[in-house]
C-alpha positions as a Markdown table, in Angstrom:
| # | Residue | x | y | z |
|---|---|---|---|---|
| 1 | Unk | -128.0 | -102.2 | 104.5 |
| 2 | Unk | -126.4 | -99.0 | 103.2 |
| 3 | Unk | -125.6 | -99.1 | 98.9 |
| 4 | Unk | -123.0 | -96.9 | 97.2 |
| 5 | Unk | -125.7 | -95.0 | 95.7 |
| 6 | Unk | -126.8 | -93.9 | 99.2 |
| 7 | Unk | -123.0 | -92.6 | 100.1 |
| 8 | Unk | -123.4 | -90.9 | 96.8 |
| 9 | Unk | -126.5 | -89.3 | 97.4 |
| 10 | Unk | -125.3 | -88.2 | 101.4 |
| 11 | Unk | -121.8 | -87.2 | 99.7 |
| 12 | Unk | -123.5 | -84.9 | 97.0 |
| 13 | Unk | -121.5 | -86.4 | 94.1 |
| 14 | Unk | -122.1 | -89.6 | 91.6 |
| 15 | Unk | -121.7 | -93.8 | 92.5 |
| 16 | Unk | -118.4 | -93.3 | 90.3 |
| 17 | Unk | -116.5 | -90.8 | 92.3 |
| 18 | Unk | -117.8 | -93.0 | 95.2 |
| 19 | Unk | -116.4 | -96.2 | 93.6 |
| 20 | Unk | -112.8 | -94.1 | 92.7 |
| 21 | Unk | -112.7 | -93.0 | 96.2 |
| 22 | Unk | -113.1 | -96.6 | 97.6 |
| 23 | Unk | -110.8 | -97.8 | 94.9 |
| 24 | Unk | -108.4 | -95.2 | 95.3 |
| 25 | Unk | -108.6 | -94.7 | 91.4 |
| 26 | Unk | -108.1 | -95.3 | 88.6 |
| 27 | Unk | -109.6 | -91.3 | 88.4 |
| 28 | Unk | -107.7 | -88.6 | 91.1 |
| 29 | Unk | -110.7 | -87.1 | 93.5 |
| 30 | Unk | -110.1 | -83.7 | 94.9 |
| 31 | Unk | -109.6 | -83.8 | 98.9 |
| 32 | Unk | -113.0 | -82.3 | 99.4 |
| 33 | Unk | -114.7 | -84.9 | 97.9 |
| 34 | Unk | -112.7 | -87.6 | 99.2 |
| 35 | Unk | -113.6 | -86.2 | 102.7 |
| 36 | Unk | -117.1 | -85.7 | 102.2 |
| 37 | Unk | -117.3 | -89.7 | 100.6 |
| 38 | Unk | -115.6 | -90.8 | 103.7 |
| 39 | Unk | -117.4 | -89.0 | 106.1 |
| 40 | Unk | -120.4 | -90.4 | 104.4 |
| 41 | Unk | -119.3 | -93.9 | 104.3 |
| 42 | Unk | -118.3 | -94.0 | 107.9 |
| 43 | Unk | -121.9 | -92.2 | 108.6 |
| 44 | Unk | -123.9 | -94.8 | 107.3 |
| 45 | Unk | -121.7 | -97.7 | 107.8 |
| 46 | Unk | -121.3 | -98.5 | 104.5 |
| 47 | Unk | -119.3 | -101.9 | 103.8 |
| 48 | Unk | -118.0 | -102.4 | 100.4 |
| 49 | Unk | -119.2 | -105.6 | 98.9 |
| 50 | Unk | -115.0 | -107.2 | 98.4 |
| 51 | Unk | -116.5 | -110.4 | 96.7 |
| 52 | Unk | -118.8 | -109.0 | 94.4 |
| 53 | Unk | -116.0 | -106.7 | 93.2 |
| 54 | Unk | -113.2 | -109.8 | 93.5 |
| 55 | Unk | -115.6 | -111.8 | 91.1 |
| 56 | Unk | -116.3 | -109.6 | 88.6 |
| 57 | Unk | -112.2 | -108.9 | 88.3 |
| 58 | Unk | -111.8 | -112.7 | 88.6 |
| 59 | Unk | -109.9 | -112.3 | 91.6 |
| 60 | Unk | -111.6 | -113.9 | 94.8 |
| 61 | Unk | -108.2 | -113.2 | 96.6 |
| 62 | Unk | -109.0 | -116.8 | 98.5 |
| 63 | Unk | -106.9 | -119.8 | 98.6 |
| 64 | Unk | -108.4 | -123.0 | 100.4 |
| 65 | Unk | -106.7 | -125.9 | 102.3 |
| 66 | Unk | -107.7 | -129.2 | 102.9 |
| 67 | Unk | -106.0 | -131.3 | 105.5 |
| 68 | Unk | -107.1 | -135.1 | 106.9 |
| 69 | Unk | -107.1 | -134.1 | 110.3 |
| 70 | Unk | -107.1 | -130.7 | 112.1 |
| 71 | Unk | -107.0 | -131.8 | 115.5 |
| 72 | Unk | -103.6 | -133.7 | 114.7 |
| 73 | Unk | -100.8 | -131.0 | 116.1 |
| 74 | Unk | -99.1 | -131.6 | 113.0 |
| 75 | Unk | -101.5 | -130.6 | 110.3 |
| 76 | Unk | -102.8 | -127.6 | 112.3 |
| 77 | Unk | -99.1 | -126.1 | 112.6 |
| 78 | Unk | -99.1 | -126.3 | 109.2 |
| 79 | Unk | -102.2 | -124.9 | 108.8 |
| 80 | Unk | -101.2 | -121.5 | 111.1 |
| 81 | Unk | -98.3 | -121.5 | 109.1 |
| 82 | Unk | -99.8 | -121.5 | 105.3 |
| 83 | Unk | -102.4 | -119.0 | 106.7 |
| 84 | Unk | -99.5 | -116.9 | 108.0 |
| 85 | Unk | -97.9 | -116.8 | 104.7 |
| 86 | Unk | -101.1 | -116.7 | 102.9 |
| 87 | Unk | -102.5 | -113.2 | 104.5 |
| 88 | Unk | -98.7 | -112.2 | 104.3 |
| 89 | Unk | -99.6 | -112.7 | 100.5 |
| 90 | Unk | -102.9 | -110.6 | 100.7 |
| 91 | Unk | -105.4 | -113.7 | 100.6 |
| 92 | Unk | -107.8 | -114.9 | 103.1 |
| 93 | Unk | -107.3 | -118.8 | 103.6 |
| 94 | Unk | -110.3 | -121.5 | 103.8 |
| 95 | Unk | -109.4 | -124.7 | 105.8 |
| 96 | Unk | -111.7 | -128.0 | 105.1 |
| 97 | Unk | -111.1 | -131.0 | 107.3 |
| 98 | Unk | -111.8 | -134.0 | 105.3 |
| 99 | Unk | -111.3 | -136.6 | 108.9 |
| 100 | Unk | -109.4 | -139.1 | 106.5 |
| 101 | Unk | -112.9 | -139.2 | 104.5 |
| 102 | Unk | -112.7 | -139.5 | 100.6 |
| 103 | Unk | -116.1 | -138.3 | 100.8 |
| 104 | Unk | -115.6 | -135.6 | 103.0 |
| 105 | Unk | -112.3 | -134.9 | 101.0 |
| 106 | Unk | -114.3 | -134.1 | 97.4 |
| 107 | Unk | -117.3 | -132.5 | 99.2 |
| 108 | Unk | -114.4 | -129.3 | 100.5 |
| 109 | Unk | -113.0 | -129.9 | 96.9 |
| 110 | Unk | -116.3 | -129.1 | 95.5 |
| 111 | Unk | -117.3 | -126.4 | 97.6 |
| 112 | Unk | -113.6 | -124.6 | 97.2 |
| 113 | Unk | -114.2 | -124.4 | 93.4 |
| 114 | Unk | -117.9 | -123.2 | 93.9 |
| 115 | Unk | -116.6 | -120.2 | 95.9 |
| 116 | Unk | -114.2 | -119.5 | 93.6 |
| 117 | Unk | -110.9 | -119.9 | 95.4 |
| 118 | Unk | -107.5 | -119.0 | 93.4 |
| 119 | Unk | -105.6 | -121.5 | 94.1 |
| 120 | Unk | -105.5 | -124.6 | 96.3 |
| 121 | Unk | -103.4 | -126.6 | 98.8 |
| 122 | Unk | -104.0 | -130.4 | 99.8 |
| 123 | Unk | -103.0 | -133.1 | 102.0 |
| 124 | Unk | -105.2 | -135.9 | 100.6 |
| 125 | Unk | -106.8 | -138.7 | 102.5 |
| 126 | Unk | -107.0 | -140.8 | 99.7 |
| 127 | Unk | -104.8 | -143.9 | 98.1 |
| 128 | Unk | -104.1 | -141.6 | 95.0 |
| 129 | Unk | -104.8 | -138.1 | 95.3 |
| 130 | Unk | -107.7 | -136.6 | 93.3 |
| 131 | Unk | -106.7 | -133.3 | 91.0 |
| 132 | Unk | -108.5 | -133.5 | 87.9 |
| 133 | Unk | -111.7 | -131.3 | 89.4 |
| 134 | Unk | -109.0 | -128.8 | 90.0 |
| 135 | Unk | -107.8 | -129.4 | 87.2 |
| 136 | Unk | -111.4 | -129.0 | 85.1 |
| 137 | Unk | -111.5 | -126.2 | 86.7 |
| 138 | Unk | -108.4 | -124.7 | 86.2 |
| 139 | Unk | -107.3 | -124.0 | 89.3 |
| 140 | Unk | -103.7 | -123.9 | 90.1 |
| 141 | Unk | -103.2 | -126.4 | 93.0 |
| 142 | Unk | -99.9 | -127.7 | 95.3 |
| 143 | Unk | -100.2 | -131.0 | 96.8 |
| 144 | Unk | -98.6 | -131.1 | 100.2 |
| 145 | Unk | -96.9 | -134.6 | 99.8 |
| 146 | Unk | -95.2 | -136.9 | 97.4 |
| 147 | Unk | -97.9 | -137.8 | 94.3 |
| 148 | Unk | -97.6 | -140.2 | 91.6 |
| 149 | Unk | -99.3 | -138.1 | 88.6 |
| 150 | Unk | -97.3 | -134.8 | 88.2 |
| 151 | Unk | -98.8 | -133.6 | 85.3 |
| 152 | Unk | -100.9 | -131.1 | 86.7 |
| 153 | Unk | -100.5 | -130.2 | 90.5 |
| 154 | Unk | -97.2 | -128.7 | 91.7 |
| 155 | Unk | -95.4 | -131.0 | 95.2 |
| 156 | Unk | -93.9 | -130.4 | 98.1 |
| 157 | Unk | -93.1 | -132.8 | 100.7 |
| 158 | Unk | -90.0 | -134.2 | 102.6 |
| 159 | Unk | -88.6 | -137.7 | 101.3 |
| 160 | Unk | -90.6 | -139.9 | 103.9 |
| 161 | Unk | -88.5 | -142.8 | 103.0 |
| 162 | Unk | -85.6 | -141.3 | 103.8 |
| 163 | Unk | -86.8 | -140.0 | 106.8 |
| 164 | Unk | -87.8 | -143.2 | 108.4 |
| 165 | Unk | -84.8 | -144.7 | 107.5 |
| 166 | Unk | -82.5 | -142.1 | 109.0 |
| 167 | Unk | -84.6 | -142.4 | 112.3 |
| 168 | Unk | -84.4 | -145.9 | 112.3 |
| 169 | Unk | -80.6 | -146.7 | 111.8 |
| 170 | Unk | -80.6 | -144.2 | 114.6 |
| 171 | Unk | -82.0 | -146.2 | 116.5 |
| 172 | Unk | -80.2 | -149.3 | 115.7 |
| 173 | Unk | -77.1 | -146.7 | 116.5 |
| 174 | Unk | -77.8 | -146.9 | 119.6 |
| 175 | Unk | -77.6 | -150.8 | 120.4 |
| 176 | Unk | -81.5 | -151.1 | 120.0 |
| 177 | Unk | -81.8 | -154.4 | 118.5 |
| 178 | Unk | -85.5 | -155.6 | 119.1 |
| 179 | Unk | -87.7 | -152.5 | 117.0 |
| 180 | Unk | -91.4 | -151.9 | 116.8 |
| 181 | Unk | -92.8 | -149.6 | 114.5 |
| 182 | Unk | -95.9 | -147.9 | 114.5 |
| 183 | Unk | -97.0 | -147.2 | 111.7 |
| 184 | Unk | -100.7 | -145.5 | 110.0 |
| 185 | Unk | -103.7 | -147.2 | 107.9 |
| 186 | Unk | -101.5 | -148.1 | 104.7 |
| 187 | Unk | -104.1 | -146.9 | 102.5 |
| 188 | Unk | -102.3 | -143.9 | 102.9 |
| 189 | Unk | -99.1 | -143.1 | 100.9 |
| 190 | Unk | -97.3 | -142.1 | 103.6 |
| 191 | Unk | -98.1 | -145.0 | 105.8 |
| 192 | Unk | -96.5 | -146.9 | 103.2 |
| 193 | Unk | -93.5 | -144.3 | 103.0 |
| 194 | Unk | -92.4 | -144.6 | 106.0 |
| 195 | Unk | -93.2 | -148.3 | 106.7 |
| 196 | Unk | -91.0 | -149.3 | 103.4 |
| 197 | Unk | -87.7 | -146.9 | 105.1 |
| 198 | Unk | -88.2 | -148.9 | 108.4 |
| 199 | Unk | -88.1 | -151.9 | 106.3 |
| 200 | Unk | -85.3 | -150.7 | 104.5 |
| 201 | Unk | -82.9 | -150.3 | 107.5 |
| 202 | Unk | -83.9 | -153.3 | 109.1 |
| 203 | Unk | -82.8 | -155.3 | 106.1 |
| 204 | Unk | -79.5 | -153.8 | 106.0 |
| 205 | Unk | -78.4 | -155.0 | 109.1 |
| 206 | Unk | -79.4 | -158.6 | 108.6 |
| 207 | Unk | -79.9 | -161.4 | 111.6 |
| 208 | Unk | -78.8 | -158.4 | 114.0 |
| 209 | Unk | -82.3 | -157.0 | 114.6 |
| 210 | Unk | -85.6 | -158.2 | 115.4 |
| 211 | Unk | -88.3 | -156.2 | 113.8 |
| 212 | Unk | -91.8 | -156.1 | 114.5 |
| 213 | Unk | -95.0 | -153.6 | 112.8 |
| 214 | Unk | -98.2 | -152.8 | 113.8 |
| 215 | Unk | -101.2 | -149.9 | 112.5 |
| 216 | Unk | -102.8 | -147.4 | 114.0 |
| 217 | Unk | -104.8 | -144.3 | 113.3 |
| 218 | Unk | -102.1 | -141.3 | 113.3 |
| 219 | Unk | -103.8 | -140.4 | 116.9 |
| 220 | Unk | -102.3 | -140.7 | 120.2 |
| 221 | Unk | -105.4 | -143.1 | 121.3 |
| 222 | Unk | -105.1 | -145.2 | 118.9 |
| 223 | Unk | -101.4 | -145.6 | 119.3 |
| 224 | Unk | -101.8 | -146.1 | 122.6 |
| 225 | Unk | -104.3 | -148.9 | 122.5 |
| 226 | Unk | -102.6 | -150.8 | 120.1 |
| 227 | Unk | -99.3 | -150.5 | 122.0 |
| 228 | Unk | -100.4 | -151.1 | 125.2 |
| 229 | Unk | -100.9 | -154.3 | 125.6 |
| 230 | Unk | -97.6 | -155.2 | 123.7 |
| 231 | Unk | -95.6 | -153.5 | 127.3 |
| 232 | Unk | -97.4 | -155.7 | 129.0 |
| 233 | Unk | -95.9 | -158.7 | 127.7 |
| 234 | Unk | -92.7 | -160.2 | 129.3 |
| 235 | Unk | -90.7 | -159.7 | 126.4 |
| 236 | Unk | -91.6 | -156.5 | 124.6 |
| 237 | Unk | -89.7 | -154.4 | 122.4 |
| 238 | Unk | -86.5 | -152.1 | 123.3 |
| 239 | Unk | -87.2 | -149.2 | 120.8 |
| 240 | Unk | -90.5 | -148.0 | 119.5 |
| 241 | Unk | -90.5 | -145.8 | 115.9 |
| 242 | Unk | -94.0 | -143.6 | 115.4 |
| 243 | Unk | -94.7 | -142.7 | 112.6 |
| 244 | Unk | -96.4 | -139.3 | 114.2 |
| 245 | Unk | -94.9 | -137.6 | 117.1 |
| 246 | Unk | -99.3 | -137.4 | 117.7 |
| 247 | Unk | -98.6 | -141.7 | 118.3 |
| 248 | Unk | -95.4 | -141.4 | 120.2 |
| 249 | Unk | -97.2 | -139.2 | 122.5 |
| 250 | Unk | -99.8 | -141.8 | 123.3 |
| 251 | Unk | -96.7 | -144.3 | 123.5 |
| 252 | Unk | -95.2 | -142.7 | 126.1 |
| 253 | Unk | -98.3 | -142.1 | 128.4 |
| 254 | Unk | -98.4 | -146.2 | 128.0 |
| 255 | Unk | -95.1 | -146.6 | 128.5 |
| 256 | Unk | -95.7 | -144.3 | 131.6 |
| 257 | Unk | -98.7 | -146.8 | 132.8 |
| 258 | Unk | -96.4 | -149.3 | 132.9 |
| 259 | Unk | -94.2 | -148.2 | 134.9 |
| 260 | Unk | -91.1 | -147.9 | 132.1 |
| 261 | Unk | -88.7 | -145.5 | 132.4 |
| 262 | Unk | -87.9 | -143.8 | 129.3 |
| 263 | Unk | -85.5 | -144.4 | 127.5 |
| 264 | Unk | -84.2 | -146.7 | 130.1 |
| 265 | Unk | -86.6 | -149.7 | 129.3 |
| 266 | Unk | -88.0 | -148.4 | 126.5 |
| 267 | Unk | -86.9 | -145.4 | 123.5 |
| 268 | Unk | -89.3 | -143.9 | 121.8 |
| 269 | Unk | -88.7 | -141.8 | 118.5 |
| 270 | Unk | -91.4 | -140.0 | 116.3 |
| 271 | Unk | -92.1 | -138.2 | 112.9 |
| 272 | Unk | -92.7 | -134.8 | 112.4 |
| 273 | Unk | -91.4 | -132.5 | 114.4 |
| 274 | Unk | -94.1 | -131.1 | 115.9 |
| 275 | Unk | -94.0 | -128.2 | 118.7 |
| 276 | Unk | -95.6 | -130.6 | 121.7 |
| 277 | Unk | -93.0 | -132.9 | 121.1 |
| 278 | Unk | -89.8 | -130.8 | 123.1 |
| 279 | Unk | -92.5 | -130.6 | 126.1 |
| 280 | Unk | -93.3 | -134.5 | 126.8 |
| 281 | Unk | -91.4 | -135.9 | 129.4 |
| 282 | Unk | -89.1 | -137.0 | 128.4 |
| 283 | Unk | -88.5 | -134.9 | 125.2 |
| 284 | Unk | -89.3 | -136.7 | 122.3 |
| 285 | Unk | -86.9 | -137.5 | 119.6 |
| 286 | Unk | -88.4 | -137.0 | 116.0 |
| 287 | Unk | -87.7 | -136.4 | 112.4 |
| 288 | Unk | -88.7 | -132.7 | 112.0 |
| 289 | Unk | -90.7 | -131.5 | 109.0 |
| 290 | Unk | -89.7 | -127.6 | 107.8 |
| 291 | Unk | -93.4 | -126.9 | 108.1 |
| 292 | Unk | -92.6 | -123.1 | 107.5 |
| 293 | Unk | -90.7 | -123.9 | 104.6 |
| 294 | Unk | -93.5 | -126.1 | 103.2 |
| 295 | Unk | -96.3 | -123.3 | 103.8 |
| 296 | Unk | -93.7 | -120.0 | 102.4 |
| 297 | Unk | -93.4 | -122.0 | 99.7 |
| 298 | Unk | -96.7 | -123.2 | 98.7 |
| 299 | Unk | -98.0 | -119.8 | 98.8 |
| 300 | Unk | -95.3 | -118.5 | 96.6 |
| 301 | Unk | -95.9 | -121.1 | 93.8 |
| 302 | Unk | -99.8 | -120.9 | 93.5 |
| 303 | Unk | -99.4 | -116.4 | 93.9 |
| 304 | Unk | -96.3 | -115.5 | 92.1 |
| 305 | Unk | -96.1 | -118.5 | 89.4 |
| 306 | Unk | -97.5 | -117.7 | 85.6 |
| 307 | Unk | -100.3 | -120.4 | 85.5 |
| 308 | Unk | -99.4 | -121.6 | 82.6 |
| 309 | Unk | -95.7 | -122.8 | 84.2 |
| 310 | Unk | -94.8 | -126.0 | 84.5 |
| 311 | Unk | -95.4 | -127.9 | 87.7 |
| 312 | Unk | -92.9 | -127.6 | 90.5 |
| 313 | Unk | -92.0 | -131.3 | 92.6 |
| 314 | Unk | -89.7 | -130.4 | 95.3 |
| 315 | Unk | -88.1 | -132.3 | 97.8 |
| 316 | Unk | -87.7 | -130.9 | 100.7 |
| 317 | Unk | -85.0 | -131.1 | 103.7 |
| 318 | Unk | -86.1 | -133.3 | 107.1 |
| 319 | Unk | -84.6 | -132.7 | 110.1 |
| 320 | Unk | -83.1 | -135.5 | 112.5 |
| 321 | Unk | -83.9 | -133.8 | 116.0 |
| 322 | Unk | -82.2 | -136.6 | 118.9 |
| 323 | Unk | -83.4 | -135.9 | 122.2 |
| 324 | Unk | -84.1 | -137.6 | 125.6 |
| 325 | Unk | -87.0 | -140.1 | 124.4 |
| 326 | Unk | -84.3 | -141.9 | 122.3 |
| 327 | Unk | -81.4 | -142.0 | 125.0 |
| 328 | Unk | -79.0 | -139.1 | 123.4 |
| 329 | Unk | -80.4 | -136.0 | 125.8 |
| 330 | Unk | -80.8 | -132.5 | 124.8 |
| 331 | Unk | -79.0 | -132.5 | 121.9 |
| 332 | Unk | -78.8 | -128.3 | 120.7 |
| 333 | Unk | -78.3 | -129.2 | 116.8 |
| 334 | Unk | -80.0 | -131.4 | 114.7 |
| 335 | Unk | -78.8 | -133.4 | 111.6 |
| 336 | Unk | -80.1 | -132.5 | 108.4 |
| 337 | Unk | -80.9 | -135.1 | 105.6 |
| 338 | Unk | -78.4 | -134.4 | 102.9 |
């Protein structure tokens, strides 16, 4: 592998005009030189070692992610879109998919901070999310949903509470008065987010609805096994709230087994917002996440923020999105959580 000091030697001049050539300072190089560097670089097929140089400055220009699940639609939009805003940023972006492991979760935690990343963004898999190592470390850090210990990480999330709620009286809105709700493990703190709003507008319309809950894994499969047999039954629910547009998806292909014509005999509604959602047939009604929001502004607090600032907790705005799944058709607006 080519060095610098064989451009030097090709170019006829010293490693240090090489290295203000590459650098584009901080000395000026006469045109000549800067030709004959170049012509040597691209001769031998010299490649600049960026990391060596980025480490020596302190400045890996690297950011790392770490998401539960990247097969779930959800999490990889988000993904695309913090990468988007990350190389609009300059930095190269490292994803670690922790598959709901705690183990797995402080392995890519670990291996982030060995290579040095800038900053880091996390959706964590765990009851309470983990950020002292980042915080040893002193790595700036923006947790992608609500967390309990704000001391140190910086927040961004929607109010899942809130969310749930609003899709729920929606649902009672439309004379839906025997609910299911699907929710995830409740391990999780959103689980137990979005299971506490469901609970919350079910108890303010008391003796008027009949309200039911079951788990599953935030995966269409799983969503779908569990809910299956529940259509079977004679009497089975009117109106069934995901928690994931990933489990309303596998709802519906149930639904669809059964022969139930949606929303007809049955509504569906999930939670997120996702892009697959507006192509299920029917469309699928959901409470929509500003996934671009969350990843513009993630990058912006760990790459433009003095470290030393305080941490930032911001709520952000969900999205009501009615469509045909929950009985109101295409609707071209949405309603926005105040």
């Amino acid at each position: 592998m080519p060095t610098r000091d064989d451009v030097a030697r090709l170019a006829g001049t010293s490693t240090a005009v090489v290295s203000y050539v590459l650098n584009d300072g901080p000395r000026p190089v006469a045109a000549e030189t800067r030709a004959r560097v170049l012509g040597a670089v691209e001769e031998l097929g010299y490649r600049p070692n960026h990391l060596a140089r980025a480490l020596s400055a302190r400045r890996s220009k690297t950011l790392g992610l770490i998401v539960p699940d990247v097969c779930n639609p959800y999490f990889a939009e988000l993904a695309r879109a913090v990468e988007d805003a990350a190389v609009a940023a300059g930095f190269v972006l490292f994803v670690g998919n922790s598959e709901y492991s705690a183990a797995r979760e402080n392995d890519y935690t670990r291996i982030l901070l060995e290579r040095q990343v800038e900053a880091a963004l996390l959706i964590s898999a765990k009851e309470t999310a983990d950020i002292k190592p980042f915080e040893r470390a002193g790595t700036p850090v923006v947790v992608l949903h609500r967390i309990d210990d704000q001391r140190y990480a910086s927040s961004l999330a929607i109010d899942d509470e809130a969310g749930a709620f609003a899709a729920t009286e929606h649902l009672i809105g439309h004379g839906y008065r025997d609910l299911l709700f699907v929710d995830g493990p409740l391990t999780l703190p959103v689980a137990r987010q979005r299971q506490a709003g469901f609970d919350r507008a079910i108890a303010a319309h008391p003796g008027a609805v009949v309200a039911s809950s079951v788990t599953a894994l935030f995966e269409c499969a799983s969503a779908y096994e569990v809910v299956r047999p529940l259509l079977e039954r004679q009497k089975r629910p009117r109106a069934i709230f995901a928690a994931t547009d990933e489990q309303a998806i596998g709802i519906l292909h149930a639904a669809y087994e059964q022969g139930l014509v949606v929303p007809d005999q049955l509504a569906v509604m999930g939670f997120d917002g996702t892009i697959g959602g507006q192509f299920t047939n029917p469309s699928l009604a959901t409470v929509r996440q500003p996934i671009g929001e969350i990843a513009s502004r993630a990058i912006e607090l760990l790459t433009r923020r003095p470290r030393d600032s305080a941490p930032v907790h911001a709520v952000l705005t969900y999205e009501l999105v009615p469509r045909r799944s929950c009985g109101c058709g295409e609707i071209p607006g949405s309603r926005v959580n105040p």
